[in-house]
MIMAR-678707 format. One record per atom (N, C-alpha, C, O): atom name; residue number from 0; x, y negated, z. Coordinates in steps of 0.001 Angstrom, whole numbers, padded with zeros to 6 digits. Example, Ala and Ser with C-alpha at 12.3 -4.5 7.8 and 13.67 -1.06 7.14 Angstrom:
BEGIN
- N,0,013190,005690,007800
- CA,0,012300,004500,007800
- C,0,013200,003300,007800
- O,0,014236,003319,008465
- N,1,012850,002250,007080
- CA,1,013670,001060,007140
- C,1,012900,-000030,007870
- O,1,013409,-001138,008039
This chain:
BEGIN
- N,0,-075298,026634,049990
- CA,0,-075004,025721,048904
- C,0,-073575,025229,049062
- O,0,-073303,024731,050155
- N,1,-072687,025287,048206
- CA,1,-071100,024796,048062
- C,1,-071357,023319,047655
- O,1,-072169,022796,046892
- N,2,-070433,022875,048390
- CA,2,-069393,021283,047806
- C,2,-070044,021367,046664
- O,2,-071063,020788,046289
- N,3,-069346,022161,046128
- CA,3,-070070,021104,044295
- C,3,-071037,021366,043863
- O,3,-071526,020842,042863
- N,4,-071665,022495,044727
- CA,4,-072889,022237,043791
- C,4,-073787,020870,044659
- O,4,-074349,020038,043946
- N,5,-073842,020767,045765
- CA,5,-073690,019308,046510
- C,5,-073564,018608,045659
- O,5,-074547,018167,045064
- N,6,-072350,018291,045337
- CA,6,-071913,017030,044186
- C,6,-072727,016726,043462
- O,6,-073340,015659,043459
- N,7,-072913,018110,042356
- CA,7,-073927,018004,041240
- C,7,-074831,017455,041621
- O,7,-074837,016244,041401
- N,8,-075670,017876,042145
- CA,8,-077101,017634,042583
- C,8,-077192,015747,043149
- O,8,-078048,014974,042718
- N,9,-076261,015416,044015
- CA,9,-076387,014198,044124
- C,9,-076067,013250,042878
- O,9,-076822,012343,042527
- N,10,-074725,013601,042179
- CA,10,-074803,012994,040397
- C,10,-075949,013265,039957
- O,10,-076665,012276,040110
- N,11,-076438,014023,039533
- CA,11,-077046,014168,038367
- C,11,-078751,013326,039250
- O,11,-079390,012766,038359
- N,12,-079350,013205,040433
- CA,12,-080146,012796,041153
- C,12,-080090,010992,040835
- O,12,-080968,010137,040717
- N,13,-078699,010970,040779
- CA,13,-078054,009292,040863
- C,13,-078207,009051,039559
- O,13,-078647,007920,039354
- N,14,-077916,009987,038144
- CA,14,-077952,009602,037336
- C,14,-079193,009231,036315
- O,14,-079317,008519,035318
- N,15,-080399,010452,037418
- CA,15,-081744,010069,036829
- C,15,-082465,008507,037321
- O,15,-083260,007805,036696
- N,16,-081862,008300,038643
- CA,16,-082686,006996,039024
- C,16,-081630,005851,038719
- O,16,-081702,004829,039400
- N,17,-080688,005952,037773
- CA,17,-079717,004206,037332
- C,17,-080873,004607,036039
- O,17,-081845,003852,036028
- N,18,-080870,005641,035024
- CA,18,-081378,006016,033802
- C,18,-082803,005184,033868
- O,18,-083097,004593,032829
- N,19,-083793,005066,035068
- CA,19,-085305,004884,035141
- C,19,-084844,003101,035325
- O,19,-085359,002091,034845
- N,20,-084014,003235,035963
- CA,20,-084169,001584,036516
- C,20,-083399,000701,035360
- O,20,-083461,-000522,035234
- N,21,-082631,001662,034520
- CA,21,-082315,000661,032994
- C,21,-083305,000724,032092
- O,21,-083405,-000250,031345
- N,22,-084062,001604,031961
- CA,22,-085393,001702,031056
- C,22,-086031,000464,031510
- O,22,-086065,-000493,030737
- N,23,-086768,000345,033210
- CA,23,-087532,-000421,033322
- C,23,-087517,-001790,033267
- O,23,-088444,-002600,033248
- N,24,-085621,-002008,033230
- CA,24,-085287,-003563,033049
- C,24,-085487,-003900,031601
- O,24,-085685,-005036,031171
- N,25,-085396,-002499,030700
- CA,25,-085373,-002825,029274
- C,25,-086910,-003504,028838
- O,25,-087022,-004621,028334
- N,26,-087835,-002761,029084
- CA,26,-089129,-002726,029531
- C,26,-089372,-004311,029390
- O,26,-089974,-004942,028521
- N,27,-088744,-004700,030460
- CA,27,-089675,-006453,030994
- C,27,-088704,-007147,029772
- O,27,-089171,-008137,029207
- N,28,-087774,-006800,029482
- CA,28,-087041,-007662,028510
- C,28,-088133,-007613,027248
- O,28,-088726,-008549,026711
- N,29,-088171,-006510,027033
- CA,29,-089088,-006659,025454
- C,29,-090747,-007237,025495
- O,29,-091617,-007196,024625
- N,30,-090763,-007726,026748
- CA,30,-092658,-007781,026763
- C,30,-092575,-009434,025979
- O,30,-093281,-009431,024970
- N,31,-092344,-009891,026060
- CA,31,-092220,-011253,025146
- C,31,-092243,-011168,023666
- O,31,-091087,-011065,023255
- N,32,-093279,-011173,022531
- CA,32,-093020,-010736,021321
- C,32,-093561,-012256,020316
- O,32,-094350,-013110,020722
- N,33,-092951,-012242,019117
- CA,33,-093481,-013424,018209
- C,33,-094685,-012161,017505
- O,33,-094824,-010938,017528
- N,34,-095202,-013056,017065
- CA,34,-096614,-012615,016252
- C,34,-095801,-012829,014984
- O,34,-094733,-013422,014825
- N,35,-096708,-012093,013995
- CA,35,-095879,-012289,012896
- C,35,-095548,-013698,011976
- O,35,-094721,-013768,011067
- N,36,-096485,-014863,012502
- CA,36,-096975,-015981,011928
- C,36,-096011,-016909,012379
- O,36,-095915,-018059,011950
- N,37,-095138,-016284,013447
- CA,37,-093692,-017102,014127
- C,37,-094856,-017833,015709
- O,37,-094302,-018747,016319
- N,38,-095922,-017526,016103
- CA,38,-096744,-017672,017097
- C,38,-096093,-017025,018603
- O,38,-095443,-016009,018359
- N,39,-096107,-017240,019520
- CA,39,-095509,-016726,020426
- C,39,-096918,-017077,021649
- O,39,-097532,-018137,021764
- N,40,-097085,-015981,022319
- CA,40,-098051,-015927,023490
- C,40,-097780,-016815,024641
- O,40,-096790,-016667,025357
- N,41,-098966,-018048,024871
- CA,41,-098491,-018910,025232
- C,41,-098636,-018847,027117
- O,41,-098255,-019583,028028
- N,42,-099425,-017499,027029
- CA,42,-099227,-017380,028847
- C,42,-098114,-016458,029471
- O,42,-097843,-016513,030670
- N,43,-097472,-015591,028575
- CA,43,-096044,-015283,028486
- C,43,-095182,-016628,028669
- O,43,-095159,-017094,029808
- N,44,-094625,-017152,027875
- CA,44,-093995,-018199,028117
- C,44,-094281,-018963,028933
- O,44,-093315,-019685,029180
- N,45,-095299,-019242,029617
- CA,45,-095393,-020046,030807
- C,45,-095175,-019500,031827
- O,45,-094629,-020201,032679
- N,46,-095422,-018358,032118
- CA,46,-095062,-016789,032986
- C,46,-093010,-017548,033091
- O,46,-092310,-018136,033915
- N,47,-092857,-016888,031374
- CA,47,-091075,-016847,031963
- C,47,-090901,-018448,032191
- O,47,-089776,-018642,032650
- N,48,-091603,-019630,032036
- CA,48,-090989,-020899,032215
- C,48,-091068,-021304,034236
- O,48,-090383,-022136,034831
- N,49,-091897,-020581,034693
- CA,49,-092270,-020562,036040
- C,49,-091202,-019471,036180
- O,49,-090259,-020095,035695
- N,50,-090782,-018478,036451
- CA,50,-089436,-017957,036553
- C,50,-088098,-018576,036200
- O,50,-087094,-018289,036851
- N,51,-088078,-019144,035515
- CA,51,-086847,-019625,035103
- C,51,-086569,-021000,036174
- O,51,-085481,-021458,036521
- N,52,-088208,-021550,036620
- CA,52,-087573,-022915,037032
- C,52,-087568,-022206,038836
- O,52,-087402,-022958,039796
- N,53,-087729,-021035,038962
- CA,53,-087769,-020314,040461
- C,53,-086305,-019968,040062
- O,53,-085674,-020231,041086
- N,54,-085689,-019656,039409
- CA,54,-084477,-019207,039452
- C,54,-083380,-020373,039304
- O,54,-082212,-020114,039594
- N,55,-083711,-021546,038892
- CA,55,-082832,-023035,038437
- C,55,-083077,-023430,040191
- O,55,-082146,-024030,040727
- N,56,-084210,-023118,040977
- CA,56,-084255,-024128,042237
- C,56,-083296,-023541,043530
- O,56,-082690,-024105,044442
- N,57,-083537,-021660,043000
- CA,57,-082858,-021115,044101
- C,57,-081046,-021299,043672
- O,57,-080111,-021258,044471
- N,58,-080987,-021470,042427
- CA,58,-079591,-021865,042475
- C,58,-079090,-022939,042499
- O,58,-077898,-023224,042390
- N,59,-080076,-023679,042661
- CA,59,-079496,-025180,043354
- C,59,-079521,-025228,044747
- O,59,-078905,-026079,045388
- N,60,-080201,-024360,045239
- CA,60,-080114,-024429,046920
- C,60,-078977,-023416,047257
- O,60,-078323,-023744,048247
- N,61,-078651,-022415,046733
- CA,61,-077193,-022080,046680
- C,61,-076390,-023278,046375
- O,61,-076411,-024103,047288
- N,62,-075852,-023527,045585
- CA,62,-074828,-024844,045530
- C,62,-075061,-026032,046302
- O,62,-074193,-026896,046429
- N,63,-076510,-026128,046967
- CA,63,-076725,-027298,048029
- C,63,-075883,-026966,049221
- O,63,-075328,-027959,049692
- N,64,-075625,-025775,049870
- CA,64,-075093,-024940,050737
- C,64,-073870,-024313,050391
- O,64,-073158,-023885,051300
- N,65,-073445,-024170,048940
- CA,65,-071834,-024016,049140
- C,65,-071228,-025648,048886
- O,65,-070546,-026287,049687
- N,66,-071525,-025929,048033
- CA,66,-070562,-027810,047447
- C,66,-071497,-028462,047730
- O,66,-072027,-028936,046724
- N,67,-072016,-028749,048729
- CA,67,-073216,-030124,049073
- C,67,-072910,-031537,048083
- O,67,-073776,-032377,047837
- N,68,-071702,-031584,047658
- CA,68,-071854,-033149,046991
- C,68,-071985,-032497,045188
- O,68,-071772,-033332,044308
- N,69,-072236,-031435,044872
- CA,69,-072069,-031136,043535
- C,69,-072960,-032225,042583
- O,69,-072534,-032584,041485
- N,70,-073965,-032600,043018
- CA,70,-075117,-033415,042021
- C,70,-074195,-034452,041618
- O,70,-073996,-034690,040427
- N,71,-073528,-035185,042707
- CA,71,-072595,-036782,042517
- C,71,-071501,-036060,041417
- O,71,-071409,-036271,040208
- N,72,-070677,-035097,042307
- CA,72,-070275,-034794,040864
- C,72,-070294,-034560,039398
- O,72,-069544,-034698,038431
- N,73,-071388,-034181,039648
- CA,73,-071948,-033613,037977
- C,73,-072602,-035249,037312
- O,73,-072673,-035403,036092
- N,74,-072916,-036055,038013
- CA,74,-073612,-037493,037593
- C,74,-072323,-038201,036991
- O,74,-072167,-038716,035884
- N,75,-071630,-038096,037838
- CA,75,-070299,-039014,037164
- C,75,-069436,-038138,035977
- O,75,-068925,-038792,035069
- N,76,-069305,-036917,035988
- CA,76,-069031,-036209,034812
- C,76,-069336,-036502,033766
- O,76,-068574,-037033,032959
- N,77,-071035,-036092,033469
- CA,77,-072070,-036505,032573
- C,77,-072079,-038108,031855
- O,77,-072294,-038411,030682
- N,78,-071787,-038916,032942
- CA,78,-071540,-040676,032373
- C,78,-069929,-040516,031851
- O,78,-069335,-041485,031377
């Protein structure tokens, strides 16, 4: 087997598994749907509201650990 065909084989290998793993992000994006009545599934949304507040806590414990005084800051901003 030559260099490029090497190459190939690792591109085109790389290009099938970015291809699967953008499908599957597309995937979880669309599972959230309105009903036609403007109704929205209410254990979905509690699903993404429990994610969202796992993702608001871990990035406050990031910024607890890079700018420890950020909260004081942001309090006196806000007033």
């Amino acid at each position: 087997m030559g260099v490029l065909e090497f190459i190939t084989a690792i591109v085109a290998m790389a290009l099938v598994a970015i291809t699967c793993w953008v499908l599957l992000l597309r995937k979880d994006r669309r599972s959230v749907r309105i009903e036609p009545e403007g109704k929205f599934n209410m254990n979905e949304l509690s699903r993404m509201a429990v994610s969202l507040r796992e993702r608001i806590d871990i990035l406050e414990s990031i910024l607890d650990a890079e700018v420890p005084d950020w909260r004081e800051q942001n309090e006196h901003g806000s007033k």
